[in-house]
matplotlib code that plots the C-alpha trace (Angstrom):
import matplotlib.pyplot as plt

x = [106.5, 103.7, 103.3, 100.2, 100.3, 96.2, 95.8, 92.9, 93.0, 91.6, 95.5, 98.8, 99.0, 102.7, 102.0, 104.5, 107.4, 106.6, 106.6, 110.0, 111.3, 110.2, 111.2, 114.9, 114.3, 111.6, 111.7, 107.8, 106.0, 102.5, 100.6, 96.6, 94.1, 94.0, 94.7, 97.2, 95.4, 97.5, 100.7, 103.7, 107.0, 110.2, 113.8, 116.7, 120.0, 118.7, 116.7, 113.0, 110.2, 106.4, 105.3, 101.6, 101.3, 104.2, 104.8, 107.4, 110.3, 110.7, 114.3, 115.6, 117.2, 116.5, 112.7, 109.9, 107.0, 103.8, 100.4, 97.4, 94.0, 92.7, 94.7, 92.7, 95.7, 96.5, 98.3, 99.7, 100.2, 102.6, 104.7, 105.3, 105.9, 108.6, 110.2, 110.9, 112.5, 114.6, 115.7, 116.6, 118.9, 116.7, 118.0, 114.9, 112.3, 111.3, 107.9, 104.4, 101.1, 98.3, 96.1, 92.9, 93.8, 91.1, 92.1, 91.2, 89.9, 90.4, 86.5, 86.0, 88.6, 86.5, 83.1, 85.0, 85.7, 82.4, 80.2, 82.2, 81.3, 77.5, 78.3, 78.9, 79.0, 78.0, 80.8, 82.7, 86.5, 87.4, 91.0, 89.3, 91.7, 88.5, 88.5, 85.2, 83.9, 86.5, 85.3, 81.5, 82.4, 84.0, 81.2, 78.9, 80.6, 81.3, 85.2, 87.8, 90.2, 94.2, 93.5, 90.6, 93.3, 94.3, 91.4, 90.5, 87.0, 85.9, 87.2, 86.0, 82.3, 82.2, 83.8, 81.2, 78.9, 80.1, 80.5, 76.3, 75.8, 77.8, 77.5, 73.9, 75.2, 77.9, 74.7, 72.2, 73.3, 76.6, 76.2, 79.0, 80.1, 79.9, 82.8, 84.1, 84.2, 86.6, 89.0, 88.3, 89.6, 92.7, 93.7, 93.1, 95.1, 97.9, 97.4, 98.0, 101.7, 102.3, 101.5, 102.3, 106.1, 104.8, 101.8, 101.5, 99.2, 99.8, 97.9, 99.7, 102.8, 102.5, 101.3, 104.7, 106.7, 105.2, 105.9, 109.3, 109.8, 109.7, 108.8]
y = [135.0, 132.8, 129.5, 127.1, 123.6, 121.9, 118.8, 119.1, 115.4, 112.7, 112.4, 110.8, 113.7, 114.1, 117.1, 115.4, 115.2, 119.1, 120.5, 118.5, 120.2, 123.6, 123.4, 123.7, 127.2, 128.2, 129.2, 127.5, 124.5, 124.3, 121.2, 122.9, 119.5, 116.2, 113.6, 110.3, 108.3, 110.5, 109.4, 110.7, 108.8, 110.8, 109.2, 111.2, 110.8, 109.2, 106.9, 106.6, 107.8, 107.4, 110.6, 110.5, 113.9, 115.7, 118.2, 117.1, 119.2, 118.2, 117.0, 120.7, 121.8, 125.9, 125.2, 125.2, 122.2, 123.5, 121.5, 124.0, 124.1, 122.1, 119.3, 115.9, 115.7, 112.2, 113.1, 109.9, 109.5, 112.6, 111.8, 108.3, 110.4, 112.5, 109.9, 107.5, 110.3, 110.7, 107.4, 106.8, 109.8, 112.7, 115.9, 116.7, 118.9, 122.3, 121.5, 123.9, 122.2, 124.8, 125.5, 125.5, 122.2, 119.6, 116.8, 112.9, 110.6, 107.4, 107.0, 108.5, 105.2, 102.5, 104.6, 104.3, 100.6, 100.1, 101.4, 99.7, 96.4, 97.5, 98.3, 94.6, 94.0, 98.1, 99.6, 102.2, 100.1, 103.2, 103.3, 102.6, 106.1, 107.7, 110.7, 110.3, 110.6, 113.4, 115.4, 114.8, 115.6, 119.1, 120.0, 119.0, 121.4, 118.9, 118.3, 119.0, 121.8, 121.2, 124.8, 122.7, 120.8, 123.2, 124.2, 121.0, 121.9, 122.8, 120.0, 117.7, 118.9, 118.7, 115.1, 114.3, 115.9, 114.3, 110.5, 110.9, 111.3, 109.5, 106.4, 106.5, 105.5, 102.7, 100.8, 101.3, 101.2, 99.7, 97.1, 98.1, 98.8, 102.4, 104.6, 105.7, 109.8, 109.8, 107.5, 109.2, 112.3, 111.1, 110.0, 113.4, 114.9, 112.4, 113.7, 117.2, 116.3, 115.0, 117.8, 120.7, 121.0, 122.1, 124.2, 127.6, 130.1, 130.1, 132.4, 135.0, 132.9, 133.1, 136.9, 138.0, 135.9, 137.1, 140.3, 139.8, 138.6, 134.4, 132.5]
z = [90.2, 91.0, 88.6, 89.1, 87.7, 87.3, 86.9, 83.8, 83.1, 85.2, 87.0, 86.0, 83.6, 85.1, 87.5, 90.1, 87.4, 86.2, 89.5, 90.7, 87.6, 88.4, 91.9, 91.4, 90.7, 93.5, 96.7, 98.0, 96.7, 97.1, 97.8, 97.2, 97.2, 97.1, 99.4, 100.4, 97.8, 94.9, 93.5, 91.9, 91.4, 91.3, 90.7, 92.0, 93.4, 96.2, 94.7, 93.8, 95.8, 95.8, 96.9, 98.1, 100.6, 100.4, 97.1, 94.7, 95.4, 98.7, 97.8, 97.1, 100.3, 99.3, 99.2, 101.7, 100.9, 101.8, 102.6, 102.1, 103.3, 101.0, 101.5, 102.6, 105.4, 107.0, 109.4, 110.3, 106.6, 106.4, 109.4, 107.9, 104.7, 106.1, 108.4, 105.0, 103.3, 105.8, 106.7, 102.6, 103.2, 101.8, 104.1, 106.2, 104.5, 105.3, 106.0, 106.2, 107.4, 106.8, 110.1, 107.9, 106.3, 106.9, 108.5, 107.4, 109.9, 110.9, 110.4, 106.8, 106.1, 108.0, 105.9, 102.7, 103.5, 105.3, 102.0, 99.5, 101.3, 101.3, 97.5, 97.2, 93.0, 92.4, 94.2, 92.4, 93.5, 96.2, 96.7, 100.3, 101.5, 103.1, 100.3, 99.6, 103.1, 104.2, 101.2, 102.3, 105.6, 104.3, 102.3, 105.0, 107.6, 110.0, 109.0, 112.1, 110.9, 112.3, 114.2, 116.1, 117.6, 119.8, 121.3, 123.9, 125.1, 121.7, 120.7, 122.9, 122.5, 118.4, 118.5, 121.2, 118.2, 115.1, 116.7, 117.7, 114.0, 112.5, 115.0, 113.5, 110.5, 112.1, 113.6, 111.7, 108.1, 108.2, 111.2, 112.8, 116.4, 117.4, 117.6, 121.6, 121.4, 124.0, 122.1, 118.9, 121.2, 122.3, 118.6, 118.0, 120.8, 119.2, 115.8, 117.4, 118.6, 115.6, 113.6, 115.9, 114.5, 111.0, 111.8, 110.1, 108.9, 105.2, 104.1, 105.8, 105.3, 101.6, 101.4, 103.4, 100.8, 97.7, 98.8, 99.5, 96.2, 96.4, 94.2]

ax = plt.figure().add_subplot(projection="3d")
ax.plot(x, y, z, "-o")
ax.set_aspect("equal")
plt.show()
């Protein structure tokens, strides 16, 4: 049995508290969009927890936690995630990072930041989490994919790529000093360590367990 939960509100509708609920009796849990800038507050046995990346049901050792493709993923962000669980006692999760997932970059941060300070008195009040940006950027086709990170050369060429354009926009519009492509390429290489432990194809992932049942 597959069960969605959607959000048709404009959030805090309680999705976190609904899925925590339904996740003592499932096998997955699917995180499907959003980013770190989301909230949902759980109090458990071990305590309370602001969760931000992970899905709630993380807590239930029988179920795998899974971040899909159209996840904004920090990946920084979810390490932290993860590692504060733990160190509060939570058993480690079983823990699915989507190879299609987009990933959020330190630069859609300083943009979000950077635009709210052009904004001055007509900003929209960002949570200044780079969503807006990272979301542009997915649109746009320019994004970096977590399967991207495993491919040096092409990766090295497209962050050579993206930093000419959006450097443009660090000079000229925002005032700011340019971004270094190789340094931006060596986060990323970082971000790839990080991540590599939870990499998965879901798609496939989740077609193999629907047929075997899971729910």
């Amino acid at each position: 049995m597959v069960r969605a939960i959607v959000g048709a509100n404009w959030g805090d509708e309680g999705k976190g508290k609904i899925t925590d609920m339904l996740a003592k009796e499932s096998d997955i849990i699917i995180r499907y969009q959003g980013g770190s800038n989301a909230g949902h507050t759980i109090i458990n046995n071990y305590g309370k927890f602001a969760l931000h990346l992970l899905p709630s049901g993380v807590f239930y050792n029988h179920t795998t936690s899974v971040i899909g493709n159209g996840v904004a993923l920090n990946i920084p962000f979810l390490v932290k995630e993860i590692e504060d669980l733990v160190s509060k006692g939570v058993p480690k999760p079983d823990i699915l990072v989507s190879d299609r997932a987009q990933i959020l970059m330190p630069y859609h941060i300083l943009f979000d930041q950077y635009e709210e300070e052009r904004l001055g008195k007509k900003s929209f009040g960002s949570t200044k989490s780079g969503i807006a940006p990272f979301y542009s950027d997915k649109y746009a086709k320019i994004g970096f994919q977590v399967s991207e990170l495993f491919d040096e050369e092409s990766l090295k060429e497209k962050v050579d790529r993206v930093c000419e354009t959006k450097n443009v926009l660090m000079e000229h519009l925002y005032h700011k000093p340019a971004m270094d492509p190789q340094e931006l390429f060596e986060t990323l290489l970082e971000y790839r360590e990080m991540v590599k432990p939870y990499v998965c194809d879901v798609s496939k992932y989740l077609h193999e367990a629907i047929k075997a049942g899971k729910r």
